[in-house]
Biopython code that builds the backbone (N, CA, C, O; Angstrom):
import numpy as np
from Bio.PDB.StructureBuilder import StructureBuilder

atoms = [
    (1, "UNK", "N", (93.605, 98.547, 81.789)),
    (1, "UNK", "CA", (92.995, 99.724, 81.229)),
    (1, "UNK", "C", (91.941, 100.291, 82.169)),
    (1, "UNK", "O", (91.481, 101.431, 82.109)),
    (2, "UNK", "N", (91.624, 99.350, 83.039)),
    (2, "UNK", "CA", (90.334, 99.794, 83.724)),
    (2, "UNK", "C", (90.745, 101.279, 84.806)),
    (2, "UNK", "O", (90.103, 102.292, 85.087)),
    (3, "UNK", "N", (92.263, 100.728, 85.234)),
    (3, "UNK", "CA", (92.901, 101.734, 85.946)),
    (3, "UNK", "C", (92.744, 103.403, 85.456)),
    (3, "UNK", "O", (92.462, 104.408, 86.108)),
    (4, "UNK", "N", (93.021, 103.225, 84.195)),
    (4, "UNK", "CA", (92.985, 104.901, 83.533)),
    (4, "UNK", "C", (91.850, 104.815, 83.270)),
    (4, "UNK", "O", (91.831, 105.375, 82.174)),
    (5, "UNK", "N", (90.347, 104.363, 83.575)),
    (5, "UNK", "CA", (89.361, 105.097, 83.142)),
    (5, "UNK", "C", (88.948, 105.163, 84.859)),
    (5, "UNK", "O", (87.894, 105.791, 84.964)),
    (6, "UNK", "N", (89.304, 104.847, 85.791)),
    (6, "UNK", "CA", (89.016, 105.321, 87.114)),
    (6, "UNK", "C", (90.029, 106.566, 87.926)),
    (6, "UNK", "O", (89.727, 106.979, 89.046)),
    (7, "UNK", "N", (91.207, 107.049, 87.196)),
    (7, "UNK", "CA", (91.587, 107.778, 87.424)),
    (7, "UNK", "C", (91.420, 109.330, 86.211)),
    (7, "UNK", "O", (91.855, 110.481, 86.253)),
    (8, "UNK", "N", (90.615, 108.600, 85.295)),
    (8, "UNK", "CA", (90.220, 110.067, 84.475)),
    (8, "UNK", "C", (90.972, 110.763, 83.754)),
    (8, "UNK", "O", (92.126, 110.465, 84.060)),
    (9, "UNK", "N", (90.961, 111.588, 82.902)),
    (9, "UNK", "CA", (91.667, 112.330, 82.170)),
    (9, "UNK", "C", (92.524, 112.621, 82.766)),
    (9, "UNK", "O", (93.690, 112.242, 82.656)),
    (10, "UNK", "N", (91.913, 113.589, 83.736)),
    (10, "UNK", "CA", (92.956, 115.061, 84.421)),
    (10, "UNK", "C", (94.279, 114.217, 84.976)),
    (10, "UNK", "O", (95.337, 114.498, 84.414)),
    (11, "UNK", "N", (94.325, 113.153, 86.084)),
    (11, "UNK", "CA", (95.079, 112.153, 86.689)),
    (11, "UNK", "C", (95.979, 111.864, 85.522)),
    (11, "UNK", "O", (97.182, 112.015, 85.736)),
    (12, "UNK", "N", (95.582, 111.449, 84.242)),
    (12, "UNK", "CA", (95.925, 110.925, 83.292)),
    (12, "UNK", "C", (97.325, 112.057, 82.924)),
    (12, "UNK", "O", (98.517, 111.759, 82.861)),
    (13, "UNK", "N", (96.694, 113.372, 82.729)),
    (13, "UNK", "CA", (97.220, 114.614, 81.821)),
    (13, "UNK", "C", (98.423, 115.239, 83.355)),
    (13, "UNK", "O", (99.393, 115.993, 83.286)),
    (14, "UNK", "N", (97.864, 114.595, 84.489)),
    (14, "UNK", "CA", (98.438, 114.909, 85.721)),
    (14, "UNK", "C", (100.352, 114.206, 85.496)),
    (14, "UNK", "O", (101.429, 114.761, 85.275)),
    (15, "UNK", "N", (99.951, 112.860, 85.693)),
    (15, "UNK", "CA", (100.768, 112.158, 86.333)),
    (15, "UNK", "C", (102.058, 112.230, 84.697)),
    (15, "UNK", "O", (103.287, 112.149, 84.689)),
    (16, "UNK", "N", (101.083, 112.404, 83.547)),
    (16, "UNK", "CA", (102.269, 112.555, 82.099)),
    (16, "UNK", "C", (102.799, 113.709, 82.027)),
    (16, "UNK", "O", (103.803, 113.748, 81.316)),
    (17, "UNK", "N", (102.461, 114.748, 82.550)),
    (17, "UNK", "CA", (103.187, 116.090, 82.759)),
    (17, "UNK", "C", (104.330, 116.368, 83.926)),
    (17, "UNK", "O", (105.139, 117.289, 84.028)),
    (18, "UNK", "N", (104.082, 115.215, 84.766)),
    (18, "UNK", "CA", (105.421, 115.446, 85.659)),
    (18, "UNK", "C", (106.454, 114.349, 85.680)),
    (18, "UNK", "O", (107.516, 114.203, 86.286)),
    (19, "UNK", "N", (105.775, 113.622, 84.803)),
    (19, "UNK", "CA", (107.127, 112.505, 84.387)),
    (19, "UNK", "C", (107.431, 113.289, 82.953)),
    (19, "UNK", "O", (108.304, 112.745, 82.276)),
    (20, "UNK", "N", (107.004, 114.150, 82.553)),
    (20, "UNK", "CA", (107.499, 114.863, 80.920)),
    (20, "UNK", "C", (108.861, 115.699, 82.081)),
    (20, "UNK", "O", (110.063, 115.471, 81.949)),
    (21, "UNK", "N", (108.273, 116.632, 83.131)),
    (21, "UNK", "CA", (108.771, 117.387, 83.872)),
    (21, "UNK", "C", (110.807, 116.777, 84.278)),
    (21, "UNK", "O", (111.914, 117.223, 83.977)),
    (22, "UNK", "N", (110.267, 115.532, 85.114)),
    (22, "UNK", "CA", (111.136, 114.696, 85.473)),
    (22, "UNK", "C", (112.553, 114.657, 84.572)),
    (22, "UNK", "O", (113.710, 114.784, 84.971)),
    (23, "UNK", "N", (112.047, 114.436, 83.218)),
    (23, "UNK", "CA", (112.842, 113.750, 82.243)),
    (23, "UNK", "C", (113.638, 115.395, 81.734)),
    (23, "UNK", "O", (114.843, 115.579, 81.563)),
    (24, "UNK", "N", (112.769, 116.188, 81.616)),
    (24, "UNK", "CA", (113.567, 117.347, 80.880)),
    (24, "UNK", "C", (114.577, 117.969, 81.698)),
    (24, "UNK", "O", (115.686, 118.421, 81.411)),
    (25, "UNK", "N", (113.636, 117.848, 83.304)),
    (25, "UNK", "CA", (114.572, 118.117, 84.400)),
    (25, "UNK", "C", (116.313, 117.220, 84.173)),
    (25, "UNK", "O", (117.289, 117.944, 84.372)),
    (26, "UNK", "N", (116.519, 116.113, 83.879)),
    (26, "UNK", "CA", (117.161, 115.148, 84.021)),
    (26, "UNK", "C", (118.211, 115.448, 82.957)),
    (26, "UNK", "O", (119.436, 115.439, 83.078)),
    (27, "UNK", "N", (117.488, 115.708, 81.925)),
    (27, "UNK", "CA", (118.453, 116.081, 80.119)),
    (27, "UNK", "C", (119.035, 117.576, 80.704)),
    (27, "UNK", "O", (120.246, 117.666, 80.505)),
    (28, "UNK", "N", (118.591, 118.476, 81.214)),
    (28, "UNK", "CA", (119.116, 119.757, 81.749)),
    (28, "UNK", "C", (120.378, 119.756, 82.748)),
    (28, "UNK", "O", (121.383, 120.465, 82.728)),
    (29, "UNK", "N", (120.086, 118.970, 83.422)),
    (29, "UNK", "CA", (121.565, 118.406, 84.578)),
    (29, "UNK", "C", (122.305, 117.958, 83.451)),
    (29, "UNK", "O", (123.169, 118.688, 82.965)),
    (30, "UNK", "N", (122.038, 116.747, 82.948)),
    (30, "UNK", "CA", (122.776, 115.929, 82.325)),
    (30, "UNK", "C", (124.054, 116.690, 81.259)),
    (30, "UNK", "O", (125.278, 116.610, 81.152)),
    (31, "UNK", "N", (123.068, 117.350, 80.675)),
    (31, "UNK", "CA", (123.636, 118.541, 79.374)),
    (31, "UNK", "C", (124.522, 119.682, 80.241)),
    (31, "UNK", "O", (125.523, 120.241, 79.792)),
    (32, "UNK", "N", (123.983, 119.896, 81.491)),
    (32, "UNK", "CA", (125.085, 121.061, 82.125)),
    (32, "UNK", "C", (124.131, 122.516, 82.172)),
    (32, "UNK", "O", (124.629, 123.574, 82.556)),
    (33, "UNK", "N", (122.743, 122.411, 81.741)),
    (33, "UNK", "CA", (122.069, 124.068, 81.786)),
    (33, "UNK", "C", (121.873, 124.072, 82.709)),
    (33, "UNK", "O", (121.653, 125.257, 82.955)),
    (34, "UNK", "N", (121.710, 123.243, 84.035)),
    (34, "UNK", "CA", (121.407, 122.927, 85.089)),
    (34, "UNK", "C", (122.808, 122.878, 86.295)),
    (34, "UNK", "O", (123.859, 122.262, 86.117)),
    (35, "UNK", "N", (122.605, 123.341, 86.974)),
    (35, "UNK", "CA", (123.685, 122.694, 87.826)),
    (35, "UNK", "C", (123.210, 121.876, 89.109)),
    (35, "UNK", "O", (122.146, 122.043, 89.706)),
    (36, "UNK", "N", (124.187, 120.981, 89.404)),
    (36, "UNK", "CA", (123.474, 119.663, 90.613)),
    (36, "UNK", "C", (122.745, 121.283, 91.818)),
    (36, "UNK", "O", (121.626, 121.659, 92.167)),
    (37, "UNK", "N", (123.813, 121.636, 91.990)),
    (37, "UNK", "CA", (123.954, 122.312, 93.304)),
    (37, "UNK", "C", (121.979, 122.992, 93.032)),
    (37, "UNK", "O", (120.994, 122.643, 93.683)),
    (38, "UNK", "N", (122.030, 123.839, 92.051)),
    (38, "UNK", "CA", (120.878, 124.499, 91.908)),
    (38, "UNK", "C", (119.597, 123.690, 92.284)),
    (38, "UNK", "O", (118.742, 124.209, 93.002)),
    (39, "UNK", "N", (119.434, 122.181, 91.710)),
    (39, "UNK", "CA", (118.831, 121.582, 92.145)),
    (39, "UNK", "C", (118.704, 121.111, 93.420)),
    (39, "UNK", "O", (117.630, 121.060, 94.020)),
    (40, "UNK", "N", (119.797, 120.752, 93.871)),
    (40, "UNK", "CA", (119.672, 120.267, 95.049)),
    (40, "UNK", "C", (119.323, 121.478, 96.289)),
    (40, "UNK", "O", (119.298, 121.293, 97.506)),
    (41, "UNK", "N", (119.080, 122.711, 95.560)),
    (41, "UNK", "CA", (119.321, 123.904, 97.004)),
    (41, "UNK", "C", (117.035, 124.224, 96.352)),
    (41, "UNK", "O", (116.166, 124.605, 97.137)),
    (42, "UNK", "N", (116.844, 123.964, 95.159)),
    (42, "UNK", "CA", (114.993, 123.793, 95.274)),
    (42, "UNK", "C", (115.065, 122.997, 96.072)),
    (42, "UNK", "O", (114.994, 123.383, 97.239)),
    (43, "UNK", "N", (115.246, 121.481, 95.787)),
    (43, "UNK", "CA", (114.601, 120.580, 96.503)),
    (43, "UNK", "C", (114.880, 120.783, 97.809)),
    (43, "UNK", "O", (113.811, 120.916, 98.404)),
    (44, "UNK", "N", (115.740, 120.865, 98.491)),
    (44, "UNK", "CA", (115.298, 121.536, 100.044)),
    (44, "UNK", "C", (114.570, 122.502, 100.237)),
    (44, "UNK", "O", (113.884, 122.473, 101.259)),
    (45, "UNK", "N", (114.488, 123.454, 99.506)),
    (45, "UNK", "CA", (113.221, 124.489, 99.987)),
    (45, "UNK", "C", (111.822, 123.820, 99.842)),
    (45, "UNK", "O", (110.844, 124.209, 100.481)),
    (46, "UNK", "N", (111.789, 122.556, 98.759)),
    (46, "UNK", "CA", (110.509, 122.123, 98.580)),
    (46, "UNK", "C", (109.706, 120.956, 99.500)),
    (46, "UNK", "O", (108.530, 120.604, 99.592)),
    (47, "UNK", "N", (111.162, 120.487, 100.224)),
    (47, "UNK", "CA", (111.191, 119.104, 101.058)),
    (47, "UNK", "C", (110.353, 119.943, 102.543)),
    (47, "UNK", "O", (110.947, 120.414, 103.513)),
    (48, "UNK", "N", (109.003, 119.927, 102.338)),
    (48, "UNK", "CA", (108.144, 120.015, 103.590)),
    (48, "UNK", "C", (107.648, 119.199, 104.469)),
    (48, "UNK", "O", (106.834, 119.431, 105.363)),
    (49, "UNK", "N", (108.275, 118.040, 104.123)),
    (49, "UNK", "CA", (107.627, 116.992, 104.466)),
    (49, "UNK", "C", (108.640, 116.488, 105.810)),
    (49, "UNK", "O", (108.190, 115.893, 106.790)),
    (50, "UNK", "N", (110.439, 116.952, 105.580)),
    (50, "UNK", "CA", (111.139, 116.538, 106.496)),
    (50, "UNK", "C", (111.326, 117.124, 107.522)),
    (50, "UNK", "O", (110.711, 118.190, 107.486)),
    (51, "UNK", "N", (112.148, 116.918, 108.931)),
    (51, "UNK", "CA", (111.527, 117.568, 109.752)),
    (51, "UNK", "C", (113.242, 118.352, 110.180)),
    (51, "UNK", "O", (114.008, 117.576, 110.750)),
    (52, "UNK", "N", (113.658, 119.468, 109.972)),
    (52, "UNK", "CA", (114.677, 119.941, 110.439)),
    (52, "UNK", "C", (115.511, 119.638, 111.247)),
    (52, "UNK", "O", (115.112, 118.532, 111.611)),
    (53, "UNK", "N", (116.314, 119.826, 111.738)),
    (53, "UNK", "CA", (117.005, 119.001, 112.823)),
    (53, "UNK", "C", (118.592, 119.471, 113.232)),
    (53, "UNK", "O", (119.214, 118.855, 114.097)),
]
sb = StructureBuilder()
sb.init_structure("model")
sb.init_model(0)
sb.init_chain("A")
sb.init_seg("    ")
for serial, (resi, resn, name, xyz) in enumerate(atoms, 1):
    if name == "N":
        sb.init_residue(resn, " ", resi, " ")
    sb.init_atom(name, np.array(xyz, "f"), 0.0, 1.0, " ", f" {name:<3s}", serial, name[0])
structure = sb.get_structure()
């Protein structure tokens, strides 16, 4: 417990809003409102981290 009172609310309200994110993301593919492709063509625009090539 000591962990969530050194990371604070916000961290707290942070890290449960993008695993809420994650999961709805996941039921949306799953169900078909989503398509793989759509996802997979964000996450390369979002992937800044890799290096082109």
């Amino acid at each position: 417990m000591e962990w969530l009172k050194s990371i604070g609310l916000a961290g707290f309200l942070f890290f449960f809003i993008k695993g809420m994110l994650w999961l709805v993301l996941f039921a949306l593919v799953y169900f078909g409102f989503v398509k793989k492709e759509t996802v997979a063509r964000i996450k390369s625009k979002l992937s800044w981290r890799r290096k082109k090539t």
